[in-house]
Legacy VTK file of the C-alpha trace (Angstrom):
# vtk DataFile Version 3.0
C-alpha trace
ASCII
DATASET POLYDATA
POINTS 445 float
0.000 0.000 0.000
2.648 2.306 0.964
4.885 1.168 -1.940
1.650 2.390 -4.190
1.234 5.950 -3.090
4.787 6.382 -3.128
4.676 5.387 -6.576
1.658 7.669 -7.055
2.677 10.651 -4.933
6.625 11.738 -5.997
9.103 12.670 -3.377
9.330 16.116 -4.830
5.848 17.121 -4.541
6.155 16.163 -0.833
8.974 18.122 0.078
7.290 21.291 -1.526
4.210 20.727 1.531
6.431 21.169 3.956
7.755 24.454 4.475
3.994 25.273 4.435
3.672 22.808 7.264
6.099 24.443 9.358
4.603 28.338 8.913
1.447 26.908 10.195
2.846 24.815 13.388
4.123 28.032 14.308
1.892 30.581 13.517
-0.527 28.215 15.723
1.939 28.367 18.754
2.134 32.324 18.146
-1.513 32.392 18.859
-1.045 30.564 21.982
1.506 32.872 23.237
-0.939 35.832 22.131
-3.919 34.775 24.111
-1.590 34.182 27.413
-0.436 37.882 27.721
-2.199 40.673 29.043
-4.318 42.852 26.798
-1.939 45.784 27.375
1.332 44.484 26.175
0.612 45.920 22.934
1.167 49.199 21.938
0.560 50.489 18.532
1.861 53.732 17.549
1.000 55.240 14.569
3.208 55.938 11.875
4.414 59.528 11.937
4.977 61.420 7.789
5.623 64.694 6.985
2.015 65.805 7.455
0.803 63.794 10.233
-0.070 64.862 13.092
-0.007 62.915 16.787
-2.892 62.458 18.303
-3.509 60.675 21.573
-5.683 57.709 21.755
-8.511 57.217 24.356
-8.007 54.507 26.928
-10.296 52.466 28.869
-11.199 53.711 32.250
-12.814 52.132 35.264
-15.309 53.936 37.535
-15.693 52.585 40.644
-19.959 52.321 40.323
-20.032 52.443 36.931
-19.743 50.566 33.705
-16.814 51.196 31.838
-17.133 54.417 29.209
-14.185 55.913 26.721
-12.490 59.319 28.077
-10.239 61.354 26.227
-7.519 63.566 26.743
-8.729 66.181 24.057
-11.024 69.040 25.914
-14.034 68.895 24.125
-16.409 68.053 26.535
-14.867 69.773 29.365
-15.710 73.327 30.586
-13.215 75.785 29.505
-12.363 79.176 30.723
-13.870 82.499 29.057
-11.627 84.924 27.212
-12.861 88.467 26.569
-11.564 90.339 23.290
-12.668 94.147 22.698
-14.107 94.449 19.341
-15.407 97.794 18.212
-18.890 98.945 18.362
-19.389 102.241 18.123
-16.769 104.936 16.471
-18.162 108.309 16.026
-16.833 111.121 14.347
-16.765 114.961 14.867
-16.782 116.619 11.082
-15.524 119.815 11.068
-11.694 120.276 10.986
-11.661 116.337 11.816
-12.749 115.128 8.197
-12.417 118.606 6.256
-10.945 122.513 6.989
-13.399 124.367 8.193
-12.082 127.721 7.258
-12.513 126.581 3.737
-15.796 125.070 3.622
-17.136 128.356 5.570
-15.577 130.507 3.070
-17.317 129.159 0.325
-20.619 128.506 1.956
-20.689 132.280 2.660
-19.936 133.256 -0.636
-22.782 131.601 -2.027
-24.914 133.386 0.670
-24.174 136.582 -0.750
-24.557 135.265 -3.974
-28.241 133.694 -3.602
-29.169 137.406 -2.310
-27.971 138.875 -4.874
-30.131 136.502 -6.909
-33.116 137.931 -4.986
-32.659 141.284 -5.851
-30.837 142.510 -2.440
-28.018 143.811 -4.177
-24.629 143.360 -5.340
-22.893 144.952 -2.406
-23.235 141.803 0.541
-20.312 140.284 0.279
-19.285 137.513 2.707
-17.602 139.285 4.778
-20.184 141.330 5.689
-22.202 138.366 6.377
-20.193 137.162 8.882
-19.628 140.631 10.289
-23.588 140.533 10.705
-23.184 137.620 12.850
-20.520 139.132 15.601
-22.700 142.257 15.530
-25.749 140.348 16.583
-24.213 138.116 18.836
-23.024 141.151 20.883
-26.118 142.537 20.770
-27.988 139.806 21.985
-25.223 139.423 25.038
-25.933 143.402 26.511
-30.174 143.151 24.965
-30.129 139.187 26.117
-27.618 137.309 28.060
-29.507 134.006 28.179
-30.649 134.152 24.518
-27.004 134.923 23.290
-25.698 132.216 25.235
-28.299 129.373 23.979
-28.535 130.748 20.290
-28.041 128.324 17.132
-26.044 128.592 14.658
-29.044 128.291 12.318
-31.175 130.936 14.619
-27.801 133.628 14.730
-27.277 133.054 10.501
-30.843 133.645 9.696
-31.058 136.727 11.806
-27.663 137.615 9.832
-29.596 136.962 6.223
-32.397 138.839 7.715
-30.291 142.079 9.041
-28.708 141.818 6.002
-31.618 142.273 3.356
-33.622 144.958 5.833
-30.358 147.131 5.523
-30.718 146.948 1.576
-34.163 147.458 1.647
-33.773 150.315 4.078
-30.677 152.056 2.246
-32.580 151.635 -1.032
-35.967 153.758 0.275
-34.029 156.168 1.906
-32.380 156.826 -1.575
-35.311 157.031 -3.369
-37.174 159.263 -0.691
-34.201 161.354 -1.497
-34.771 161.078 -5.085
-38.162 162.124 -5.497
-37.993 165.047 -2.735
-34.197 166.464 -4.921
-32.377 166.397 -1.490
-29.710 164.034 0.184
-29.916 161.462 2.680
-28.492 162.873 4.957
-30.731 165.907 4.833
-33.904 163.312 5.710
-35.782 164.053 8.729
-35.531 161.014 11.371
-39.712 160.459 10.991
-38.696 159.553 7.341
-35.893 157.623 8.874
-37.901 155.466 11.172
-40.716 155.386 8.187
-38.148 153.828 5.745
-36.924 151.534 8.870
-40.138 149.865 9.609
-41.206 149.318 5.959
-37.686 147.426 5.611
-38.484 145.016 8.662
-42.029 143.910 7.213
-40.723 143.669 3.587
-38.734 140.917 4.216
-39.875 136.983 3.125
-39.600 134.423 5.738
-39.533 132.089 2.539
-36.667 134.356 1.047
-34.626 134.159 3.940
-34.648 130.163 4.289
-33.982 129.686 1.079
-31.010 131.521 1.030
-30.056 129.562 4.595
-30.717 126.195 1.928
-28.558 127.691 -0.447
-25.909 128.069 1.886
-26.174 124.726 3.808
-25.925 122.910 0.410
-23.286 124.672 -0.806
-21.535 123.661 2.760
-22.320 120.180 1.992
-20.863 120.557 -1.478
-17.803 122.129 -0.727
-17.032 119.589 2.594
-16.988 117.101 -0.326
-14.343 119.018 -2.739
-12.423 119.792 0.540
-12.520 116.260 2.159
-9.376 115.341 3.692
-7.819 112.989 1.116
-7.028 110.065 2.840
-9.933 110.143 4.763
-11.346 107.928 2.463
-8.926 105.056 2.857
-9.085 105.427 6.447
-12.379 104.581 6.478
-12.261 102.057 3.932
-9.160 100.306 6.117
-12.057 100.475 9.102
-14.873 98.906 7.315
-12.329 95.956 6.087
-10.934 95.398 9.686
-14.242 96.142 11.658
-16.818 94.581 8.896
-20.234 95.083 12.320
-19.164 98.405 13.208
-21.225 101.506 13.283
-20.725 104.808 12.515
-21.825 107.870 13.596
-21.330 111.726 13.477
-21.540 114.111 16.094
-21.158 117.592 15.290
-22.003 121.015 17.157
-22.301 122.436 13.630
-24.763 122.111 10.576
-23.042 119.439 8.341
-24.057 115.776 7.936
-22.120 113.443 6.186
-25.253 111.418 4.768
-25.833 114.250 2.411
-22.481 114.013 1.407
-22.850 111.485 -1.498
-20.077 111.554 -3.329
-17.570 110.901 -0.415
-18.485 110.389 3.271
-22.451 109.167 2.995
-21.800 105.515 2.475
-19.240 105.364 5.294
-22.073 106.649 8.025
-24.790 105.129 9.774
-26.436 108.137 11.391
-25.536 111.458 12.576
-26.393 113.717 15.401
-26.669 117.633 15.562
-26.314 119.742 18.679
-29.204 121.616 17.168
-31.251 117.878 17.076
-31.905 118.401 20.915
-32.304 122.125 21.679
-33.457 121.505 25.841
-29.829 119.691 26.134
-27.927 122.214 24.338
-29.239 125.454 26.003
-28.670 123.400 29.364
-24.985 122.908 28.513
-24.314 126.294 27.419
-25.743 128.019 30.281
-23.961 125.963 32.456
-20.842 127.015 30.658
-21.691 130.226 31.064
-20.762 129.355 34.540
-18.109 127.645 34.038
-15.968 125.762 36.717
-14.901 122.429 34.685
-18.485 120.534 35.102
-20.089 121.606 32.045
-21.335 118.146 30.353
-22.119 117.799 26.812
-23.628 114.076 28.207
-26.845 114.696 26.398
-25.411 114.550 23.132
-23.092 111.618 23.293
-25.837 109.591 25.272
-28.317 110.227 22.385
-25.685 108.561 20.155
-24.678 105.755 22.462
-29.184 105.529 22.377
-28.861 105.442 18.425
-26.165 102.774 18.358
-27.705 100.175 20.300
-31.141 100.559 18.253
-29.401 100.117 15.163
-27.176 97.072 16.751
-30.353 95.412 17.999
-32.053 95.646 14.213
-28.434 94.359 12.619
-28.783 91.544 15.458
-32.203 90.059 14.660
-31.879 90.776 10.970
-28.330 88.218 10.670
-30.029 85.312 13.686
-30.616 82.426 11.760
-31.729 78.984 13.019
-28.164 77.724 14.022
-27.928 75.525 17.198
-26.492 72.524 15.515
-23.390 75.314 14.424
-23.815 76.872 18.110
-23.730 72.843 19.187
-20.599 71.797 17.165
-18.340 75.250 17.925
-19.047 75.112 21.756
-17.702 71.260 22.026
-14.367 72.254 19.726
-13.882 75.781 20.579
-13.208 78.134 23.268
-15.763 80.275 24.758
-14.932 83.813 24.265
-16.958 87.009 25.256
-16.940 90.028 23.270
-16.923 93.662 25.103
-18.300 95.973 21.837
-16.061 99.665 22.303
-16.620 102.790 21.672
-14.255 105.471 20.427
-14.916 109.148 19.199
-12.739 110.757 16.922
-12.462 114.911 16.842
-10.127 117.838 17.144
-11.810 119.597 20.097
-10.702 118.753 24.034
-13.952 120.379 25.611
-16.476 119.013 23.383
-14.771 116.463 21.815
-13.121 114.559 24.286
-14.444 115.542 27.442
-17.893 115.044 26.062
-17.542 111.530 25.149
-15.115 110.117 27.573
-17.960 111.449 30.369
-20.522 108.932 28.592
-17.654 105.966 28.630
-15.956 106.806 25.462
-12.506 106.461 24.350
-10.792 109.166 22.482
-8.824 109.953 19.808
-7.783 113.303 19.718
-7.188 115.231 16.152
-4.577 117.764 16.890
-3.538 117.375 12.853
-0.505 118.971 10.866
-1.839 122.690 10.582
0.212 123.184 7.264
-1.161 119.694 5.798
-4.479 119.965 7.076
-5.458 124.187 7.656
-6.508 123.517 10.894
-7.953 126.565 12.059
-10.940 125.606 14.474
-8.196 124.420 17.801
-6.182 127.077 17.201
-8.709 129.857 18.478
-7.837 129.085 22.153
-4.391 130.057 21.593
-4.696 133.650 19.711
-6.030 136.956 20.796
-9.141 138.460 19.012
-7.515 140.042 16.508
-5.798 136.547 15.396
-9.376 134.766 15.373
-10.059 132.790 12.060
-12.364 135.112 9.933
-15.230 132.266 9.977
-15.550 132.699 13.634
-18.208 134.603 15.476
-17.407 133.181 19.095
-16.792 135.810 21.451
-13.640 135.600 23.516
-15.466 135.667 26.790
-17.136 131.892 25.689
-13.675 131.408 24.843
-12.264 131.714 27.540
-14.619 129.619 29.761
-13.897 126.495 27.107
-10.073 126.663 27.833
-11.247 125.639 31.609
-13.119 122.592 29.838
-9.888 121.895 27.228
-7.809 121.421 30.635
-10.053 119.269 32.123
-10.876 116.732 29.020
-6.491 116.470 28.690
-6.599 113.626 30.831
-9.045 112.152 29.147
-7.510 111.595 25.644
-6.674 107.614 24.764
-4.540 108.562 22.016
-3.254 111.361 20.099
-2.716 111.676 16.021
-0.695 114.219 13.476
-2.264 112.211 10.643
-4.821 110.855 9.808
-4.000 107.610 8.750
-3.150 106.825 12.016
-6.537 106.202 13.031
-6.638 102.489 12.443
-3.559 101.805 14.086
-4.594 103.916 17.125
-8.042 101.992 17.153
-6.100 98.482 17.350
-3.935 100.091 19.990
-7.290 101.416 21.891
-8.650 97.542 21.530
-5.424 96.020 23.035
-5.083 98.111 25.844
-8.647 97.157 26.845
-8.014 93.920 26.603
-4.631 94.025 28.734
-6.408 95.797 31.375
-9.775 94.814 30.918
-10.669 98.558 30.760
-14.234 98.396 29.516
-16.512 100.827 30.570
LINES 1 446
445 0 1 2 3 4 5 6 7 8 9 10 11 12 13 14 15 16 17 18 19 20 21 22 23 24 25 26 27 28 29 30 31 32 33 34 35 36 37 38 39 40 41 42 43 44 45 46 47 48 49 50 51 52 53 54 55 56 57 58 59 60 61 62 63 64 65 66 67 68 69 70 71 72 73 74 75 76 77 78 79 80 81 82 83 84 85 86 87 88 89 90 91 92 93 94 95 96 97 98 99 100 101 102 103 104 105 106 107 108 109 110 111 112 113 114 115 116 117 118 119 120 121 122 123 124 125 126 127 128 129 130 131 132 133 134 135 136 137 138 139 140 141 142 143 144 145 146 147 148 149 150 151 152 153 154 155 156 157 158 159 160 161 162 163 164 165 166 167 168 169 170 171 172 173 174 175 176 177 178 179 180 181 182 183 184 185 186 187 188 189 190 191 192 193 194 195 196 197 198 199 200 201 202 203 204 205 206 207 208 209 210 211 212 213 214 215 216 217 218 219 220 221 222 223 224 225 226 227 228 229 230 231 232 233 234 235 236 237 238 239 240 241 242 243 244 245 246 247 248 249 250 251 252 253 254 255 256 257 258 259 260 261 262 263 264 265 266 267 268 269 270 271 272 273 274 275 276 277 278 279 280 281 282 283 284 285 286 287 288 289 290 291 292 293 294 295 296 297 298 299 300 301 302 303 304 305 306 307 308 309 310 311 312 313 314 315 316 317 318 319 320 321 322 323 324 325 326 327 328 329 330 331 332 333 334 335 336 337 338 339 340 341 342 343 344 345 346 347 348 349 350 351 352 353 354 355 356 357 358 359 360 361 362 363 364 365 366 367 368 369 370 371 372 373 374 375 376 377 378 379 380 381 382 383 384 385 386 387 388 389 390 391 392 393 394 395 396 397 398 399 400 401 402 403 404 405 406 407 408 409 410 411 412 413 414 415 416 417 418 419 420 421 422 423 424 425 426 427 428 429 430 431 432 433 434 435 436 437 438 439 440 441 442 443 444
């Protein structure tokens, strides 16, 4: 029998089974060995290329009560601490000799006021000069006639009693000349009943409709010439703000008559709102009576808090127009990420101390104070505090005596300045610097 299968089976074919033999005798004895060891003998580390990164793998943890349940060394599931960055909410904006030279823009504005009453047949002879002449004269009129009333006057009450002086003196010059005329005498030689005649008939002559359209002429023409006079790189400034602060809102507030959401070619699409001295007139007269009695505790609050009002009504509309359904995002970010809380800033931008600075740091406002290049930028408006009243710009009708009172006010808002700028492009840089600080010292407000 064995003889046959020998015969049947050759010797070669046998010896080729046999290495196979042997890899399985021991591969079977390797299993042995395998299920005698503890579970924990092995250790598998991962292969480690150019791109990989380690990671650490979860182990199996006993609880004494519990069933067993996979931990990890990664923090997603555990609490972490809250970090607090300063972003920027609010930055607001003073216009005048911040964004544009006054003494420029005024310049032209009054030109155009004499020109629109020439247009209404008032003569040739108002130039603008004169116009702003007409203004001083009242206001120091009002301050021996009405002390109260020349200290809480507008600028848009004091310029249309200027238009209004203005065209009564043509109309009055113009009968007393034709009086003259028709009797073949002087004017001088008129008795004062004709005098007083000719004066009356000039003060009821005069349109109310006349005189406010030449006040529209004028504030246009302001408008229009803040936009040829813009401070060049304004315009990049705020374009480098939008780009680094995409949620912020911005805001003007000025003590003067512009608004930069008229000015369409340039500043409009930059701002979200502004806000005028003149919007609030119980606040204003308050402020300027009390710095009629000065002692360094006049507050321009009213205004800034109206702004700070107007922010966080336009925040709350941005908010609940951009929620969206997103707890599963909420869900995934809170597990992976760190919890940080945002503290929104505000910061005001402007070249006066009193009104500027001191005004908004009393509401909680940082500052950034404008004291610009006066040969780059013609600042004029800063300057007054420094000359006598002969040196005062031509555009200004401020008497010395107010003045004086705001230098007590420019002392006090010093300490209150977060940064200080030559140029203007240093505003984004100073508002990172602002944000930083906060954060280092947690210096919200």
């Amino acid at each position: 029998m064995e003889e046959r299968m020998r015969n049947k089976v050759p010797s070669s074919h046998c010896d080729t089974y046999q290495p196979y033999k042997r890899i399985c005798r021991i591969c079977v004895l390797l299993i042995g060995i395998a299920a005698a060891l503890p579970t924990h003998a092995f250790v598998t580390r991962p292969a480690l290329t150019k791109h990989a990164t380690l990671t650490l793998t979860p182990t199996r943890t006993i609880t004494r009560g519990r069933t067993l349940h996979e931990t990890s060394d990664t923090t997603t599931n555990a609490p972490a601490a809250a970090t607090t960055t300063a972003k920027l909410g609010l930055l607001t904006f003073d216009l005048d000799d911040t964004l544009y030279p006054i003494s420029l823009i005024l310049n032209e504005a009054n030109l155009v006021y004499a020109r629109t009453m020439a247009n209404f047949g008032y003569g040739d002879d108002i130039d603008r000069s004169k116009i702003v002449g007409m203004v001083k004269l009242i206001r120091k009129e009002l301050t021996e006639s009405d002390p109260e009333m020349a200290i809480t006057v507008t600028h848009t009450q004091i310029r249309k009693m200027a238009i209004r002086r203005a065209m009564e003196e043509v109309v009055f010059e113009r009968n007393l000349e034709e009086v003259a005329m028709d009797w073949g005498t002087e004017v001088e030689s008129l008795t004062q009943t004709v005098v007083d005649n000719a004066k009356k008939w000039a003060s009821t002559s005069v349109s109310e409709s006349v005189i406010q359209a030449v006040l529209n002429a004028w504030e246009m023409e302001r408008h229009h010439s803040a936009e040829r006079h813009v401070y060049p790189e304004i315009i990049d400034v705020f374009k480098q703000i939008k780009a680094e602060h995409p949620d912020v809102i911005i805001g003007a507030v000025t003590d003067g008559k512009a608004n930069p959401l008229l000015m369409t070619f340039t500043l409009a699409k930059y701002f979200d709102f502004c806000m005028n001295w003149e919007d609030d007139q119980s606040g204003r007269s308050r402020f300027f009576k009390e710095l009629d009695d000065v002692k360094g505790n006049a507050e321009l609050t009213w205004i800034y808090n109206a702004a700070v009002e107007k922010y966080e009504s336009m925040a709350k509309i941005r908010q609940e127009a951009k929620r969206e359904d997103s707890s599963e995002t909420t869900k995934a970010t809170s597990t992976s990420t760190t919890p940080r809380e945002e503290k929104r800033i505000w910061i005001h931008v402007g070249d006066d101390l009193a009104y500027d600075v001191g005004g908004a740091a009393a509401c909680g406002a940082k500052t950034i104070y404008c004291e610009l290049d006066v040969e780059r930028y013609g600042q004029t408006d800063r300057l007054r505090f420094t000359q006598d009243e002969e040196s005062q710009p031509s555009w200004s009708t401020t008497t010395m005596k107010e003045l004086e009172k705001r230098r007590v006010l420019n002392e006090a808002a010093k300490p209150h300045v977060s940064k200080t700028i030559k140029y203007l492009g240093r505003i984004p840089d100073c508002i990172d610097d602002i944000l930083r600080d906060c954060e280092r010292d947690d210096g919200f407000e």
